[in-house]
C-alpha positions as CSV (number, residue, x, y, z in Angstrom):
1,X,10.1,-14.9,-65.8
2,X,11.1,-14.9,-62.3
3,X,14.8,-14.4,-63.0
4,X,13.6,-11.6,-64.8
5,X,11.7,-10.2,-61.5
6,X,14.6,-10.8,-59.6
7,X,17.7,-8.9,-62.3
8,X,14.9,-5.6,-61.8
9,X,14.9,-6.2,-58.3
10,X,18.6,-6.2,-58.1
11,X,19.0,-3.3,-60.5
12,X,16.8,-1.2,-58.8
13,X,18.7,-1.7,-55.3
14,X,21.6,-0.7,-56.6
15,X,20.2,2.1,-58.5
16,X,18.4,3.1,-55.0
17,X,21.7,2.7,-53.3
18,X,23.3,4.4,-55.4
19,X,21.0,7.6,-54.9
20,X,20.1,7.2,-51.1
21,X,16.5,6.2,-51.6
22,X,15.5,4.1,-48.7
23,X,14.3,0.8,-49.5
24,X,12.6,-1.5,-46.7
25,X,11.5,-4.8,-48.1
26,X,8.5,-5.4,-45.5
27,X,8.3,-3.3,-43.2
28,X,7.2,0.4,-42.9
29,X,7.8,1.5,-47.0
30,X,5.1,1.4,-49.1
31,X,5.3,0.9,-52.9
32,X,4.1,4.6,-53.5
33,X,6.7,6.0,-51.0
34,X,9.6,4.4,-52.4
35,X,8.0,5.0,-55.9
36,X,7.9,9.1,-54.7
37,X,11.6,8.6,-53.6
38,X,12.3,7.2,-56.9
39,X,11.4,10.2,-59.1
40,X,12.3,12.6,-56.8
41,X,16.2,11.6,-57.3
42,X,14.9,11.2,-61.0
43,X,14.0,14.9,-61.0
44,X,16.8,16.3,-58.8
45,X,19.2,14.7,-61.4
46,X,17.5,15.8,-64.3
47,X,17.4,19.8,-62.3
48,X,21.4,19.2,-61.5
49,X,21.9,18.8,-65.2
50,X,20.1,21.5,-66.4
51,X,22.0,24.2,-64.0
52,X,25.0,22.4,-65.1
53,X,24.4,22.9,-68.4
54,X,23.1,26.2,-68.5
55,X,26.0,27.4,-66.2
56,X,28.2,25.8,-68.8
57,X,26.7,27.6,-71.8
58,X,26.6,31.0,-70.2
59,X,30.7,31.2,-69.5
60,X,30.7,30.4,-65.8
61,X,33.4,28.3,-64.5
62,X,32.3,25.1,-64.8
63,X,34.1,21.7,-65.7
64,X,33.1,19.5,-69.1
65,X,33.5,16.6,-67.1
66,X,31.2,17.6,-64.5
67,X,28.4,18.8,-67.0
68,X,28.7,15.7,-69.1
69,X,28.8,13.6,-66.0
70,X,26.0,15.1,-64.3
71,X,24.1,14.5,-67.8
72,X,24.4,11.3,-68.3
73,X,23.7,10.2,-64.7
74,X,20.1,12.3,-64.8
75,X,19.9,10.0,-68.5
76,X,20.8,6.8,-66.8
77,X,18.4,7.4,-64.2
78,X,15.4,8.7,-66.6
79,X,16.2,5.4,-69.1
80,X,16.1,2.9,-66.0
81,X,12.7,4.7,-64.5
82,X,11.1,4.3,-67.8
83,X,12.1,0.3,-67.9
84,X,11.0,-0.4,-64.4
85,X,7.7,1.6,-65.7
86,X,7.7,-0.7,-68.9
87,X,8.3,-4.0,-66.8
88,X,5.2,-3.1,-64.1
89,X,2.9,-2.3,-67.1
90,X,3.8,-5.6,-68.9
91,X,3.6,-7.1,-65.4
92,X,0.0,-5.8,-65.0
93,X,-0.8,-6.3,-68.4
94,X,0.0,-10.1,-68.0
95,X,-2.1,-10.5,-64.8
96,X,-5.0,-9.0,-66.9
97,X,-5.3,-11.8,-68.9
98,X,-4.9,-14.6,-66.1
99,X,-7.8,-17.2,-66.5
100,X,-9.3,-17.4,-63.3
């Protein structure tokens, strides 16, 4: 289980690395900030995707390869927000049902 906790740790580094989100482990980030930060770059992608496309559609001058790029970064994002939200609901969901 804790190997687990660690490979989503390390995932979501990189992923946070990878889209500029600030991550302090201890000191001055809260959960909810970096949380914020998080589906802010979620919802930028999935924004820069849609102009992409719809500039695509409509005729302007706009690369494939960028559209296609630009989609499946705002999916990778969206499909690893949605397993870090799985992982902390099966997290809490395991805590509920501790025996204290």
């Amino acid at each position: 289980m804790i190997n687990g906790i660690n490979s989503i740790a390390a995932a979501s580094n990189t992923v946070a690395k990878t889209n500029n989100v600030n991550i302090n482990n201890g000191s001055g980030s809260s959960f909810s900030t970096i949380l914020k930060q998080s589906l802010e770059t979620v919802n930028k992608a999935q924004i820069e995707s849609d102009k992409l496309t719809n500039a695509f559609i409509s005729g302007k001058p706009v690369e494939l390869h960028n559209v296609m790029i630009a989609s499946e970064k705002a999916g990778i994002l969206l499909q690893t927000t949605i397993e870090v939200r799985n992982k902390a609901i099966e997290a809490y969901q395991e805590m509920m049902r501790m025996q204290v």
